[in-house]
C-alpha positions as CSV (number, residue, x, y, z in Angstrom):
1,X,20.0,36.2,36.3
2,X,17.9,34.1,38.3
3,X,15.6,37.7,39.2
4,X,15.3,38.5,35.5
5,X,14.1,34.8,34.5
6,X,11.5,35.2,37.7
7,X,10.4,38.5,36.4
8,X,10.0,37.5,32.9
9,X,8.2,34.0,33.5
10,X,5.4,36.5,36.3
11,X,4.7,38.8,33.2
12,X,4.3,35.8,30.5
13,X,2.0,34.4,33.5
14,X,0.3,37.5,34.2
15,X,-0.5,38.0,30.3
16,X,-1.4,34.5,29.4
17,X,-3.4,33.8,32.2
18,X,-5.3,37.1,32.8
19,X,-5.9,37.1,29.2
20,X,-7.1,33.5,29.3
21,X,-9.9,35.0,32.3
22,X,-11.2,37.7,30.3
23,X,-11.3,34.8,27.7
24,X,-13.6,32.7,29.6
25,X,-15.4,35.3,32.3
26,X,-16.1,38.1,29.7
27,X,-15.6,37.1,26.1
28,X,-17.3,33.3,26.4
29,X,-20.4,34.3,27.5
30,X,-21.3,37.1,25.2
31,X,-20.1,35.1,22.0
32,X,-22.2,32.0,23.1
33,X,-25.3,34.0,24.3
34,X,-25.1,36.1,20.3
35,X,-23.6,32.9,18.6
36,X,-21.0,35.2,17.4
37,X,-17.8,33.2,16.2
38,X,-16.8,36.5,14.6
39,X,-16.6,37.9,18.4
40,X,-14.2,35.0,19.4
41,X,-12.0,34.9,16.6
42,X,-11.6,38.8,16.9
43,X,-10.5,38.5,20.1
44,X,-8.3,35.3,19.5
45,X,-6.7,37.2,16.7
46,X,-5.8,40.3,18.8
47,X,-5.1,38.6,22.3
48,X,-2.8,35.9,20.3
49,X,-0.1,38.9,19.4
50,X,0.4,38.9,23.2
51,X,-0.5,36.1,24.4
52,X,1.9,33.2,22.1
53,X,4.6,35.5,23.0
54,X,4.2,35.3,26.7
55,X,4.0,31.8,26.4
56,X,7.0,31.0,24.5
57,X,8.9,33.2,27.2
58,X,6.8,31.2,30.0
59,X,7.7,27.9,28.6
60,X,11.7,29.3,27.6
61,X,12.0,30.7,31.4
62,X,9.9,27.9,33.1
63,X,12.7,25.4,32.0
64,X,15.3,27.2,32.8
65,X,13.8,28.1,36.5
66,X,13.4,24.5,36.9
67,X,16.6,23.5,36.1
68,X,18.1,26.0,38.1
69,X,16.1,24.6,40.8
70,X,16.8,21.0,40.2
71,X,19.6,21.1,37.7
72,X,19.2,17.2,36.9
73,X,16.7,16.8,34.2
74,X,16.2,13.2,34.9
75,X,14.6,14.4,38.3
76,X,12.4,16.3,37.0
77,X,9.7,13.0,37.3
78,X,11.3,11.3,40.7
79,X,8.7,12.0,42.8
80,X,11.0,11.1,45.8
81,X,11.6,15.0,45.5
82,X,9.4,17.4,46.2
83,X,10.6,20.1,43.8
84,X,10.2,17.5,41.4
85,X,6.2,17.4,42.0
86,X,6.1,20.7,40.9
87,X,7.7,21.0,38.2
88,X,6.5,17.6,37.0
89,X,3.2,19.5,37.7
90,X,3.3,22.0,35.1
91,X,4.7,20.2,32.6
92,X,2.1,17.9,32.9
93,X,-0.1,21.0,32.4
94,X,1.8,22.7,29.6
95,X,1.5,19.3,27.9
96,X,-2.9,19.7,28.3
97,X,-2.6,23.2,27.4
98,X,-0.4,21.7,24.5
99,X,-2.8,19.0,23.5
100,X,-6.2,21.6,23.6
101,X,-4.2,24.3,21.7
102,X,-3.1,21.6,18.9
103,X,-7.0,20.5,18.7
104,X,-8.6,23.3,18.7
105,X,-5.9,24.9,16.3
106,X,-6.3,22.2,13.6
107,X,-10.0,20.4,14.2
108,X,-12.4,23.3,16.1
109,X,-11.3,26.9,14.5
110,X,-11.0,25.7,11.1
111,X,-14.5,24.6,11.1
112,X,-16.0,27.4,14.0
113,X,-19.5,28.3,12.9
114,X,-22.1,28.7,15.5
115,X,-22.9,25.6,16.2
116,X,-19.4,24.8,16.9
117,X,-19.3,27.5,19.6
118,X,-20.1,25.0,22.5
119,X,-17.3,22.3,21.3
120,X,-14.6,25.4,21.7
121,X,-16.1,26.7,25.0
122,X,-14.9,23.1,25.8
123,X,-11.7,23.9,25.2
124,X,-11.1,27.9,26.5
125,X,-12.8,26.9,29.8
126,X,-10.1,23.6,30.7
127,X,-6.6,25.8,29.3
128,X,-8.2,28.6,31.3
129,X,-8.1,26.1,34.8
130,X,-4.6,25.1,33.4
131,X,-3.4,28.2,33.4
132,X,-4.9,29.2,36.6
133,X,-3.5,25.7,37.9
134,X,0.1,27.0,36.8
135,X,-0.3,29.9,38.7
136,X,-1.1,28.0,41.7
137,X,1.8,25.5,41.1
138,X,4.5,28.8,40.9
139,X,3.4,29.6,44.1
140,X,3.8,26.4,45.6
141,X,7.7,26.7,45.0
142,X,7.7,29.0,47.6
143,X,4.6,27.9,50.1
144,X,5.2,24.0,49.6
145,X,1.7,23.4,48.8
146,X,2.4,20.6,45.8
147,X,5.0,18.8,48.5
């Protein structure tokens, strides 16, 4: 079981994250240099499809992986552990990835015109560090680099 929740959580990471680069290193620039909200919402509407999916099976596997690791949910925070830093790591960074994806759902998109375009570069560019930052936090689980 604990292979198939690893495997599942690398994909949702690989798609979320990878998706989140294009995002930021390809997409971003060309919409901002043409002031093209059009371009970004295009692309928000196909890479969502994918990308809320992986996500949800991110978040779904992610807390099962950690409680698997450290079964006691009231650990999670004790940073006398260091598993605990870890996962109290990317909660901590689902819960910014949260808060942007909440603004920028119901304040920014609603209202995206092109002069709006800078005010959601402010938000792809910080959930695409998070996600990055997760990435790096996975890996620590096994190279101790969050201990």
């Amino acid at each position: 079981m604990y292979g198939i929740l690893l495997l599942l959580h690398l994909l949702g990471a690989m798609i979320w994250t990878g998706g989140h680069i294009i995002l930021s290193v390809v997409i971003l620039p060309k919409v901002l240099r043409d002031k093209s909200p059009e371009q970004l919402l295009a692309f928000e509407s196909v890479f969502e499809k994918i990308g809320m999916p992986a996500l949800i099976v991110q978040i779904v596997t992610g807390l099962l992986l950690a409680h698997r690791m450290l079964p006691d949910v009231s650990l999670w925070f004790d940073f006398t552990n260091p598993i605990s830093h870890v996962i109290a790591t990317k909660l901590t960074l689902l819960a910014l990835t949260f808060g942007f994806a909440l603004d920028a759902r119901f304040r920014v998109i609603p209202a995206l015109c092109k002069e709006s375009l800078p005010v959601m570069a402010w938000h792809i560019i910080p959930v695409t560090v998070f996600s990055i930052l997760f990435v790096v936090a996975g890996v620590s689980f096994r190279t101790g680099w969050l201990y």
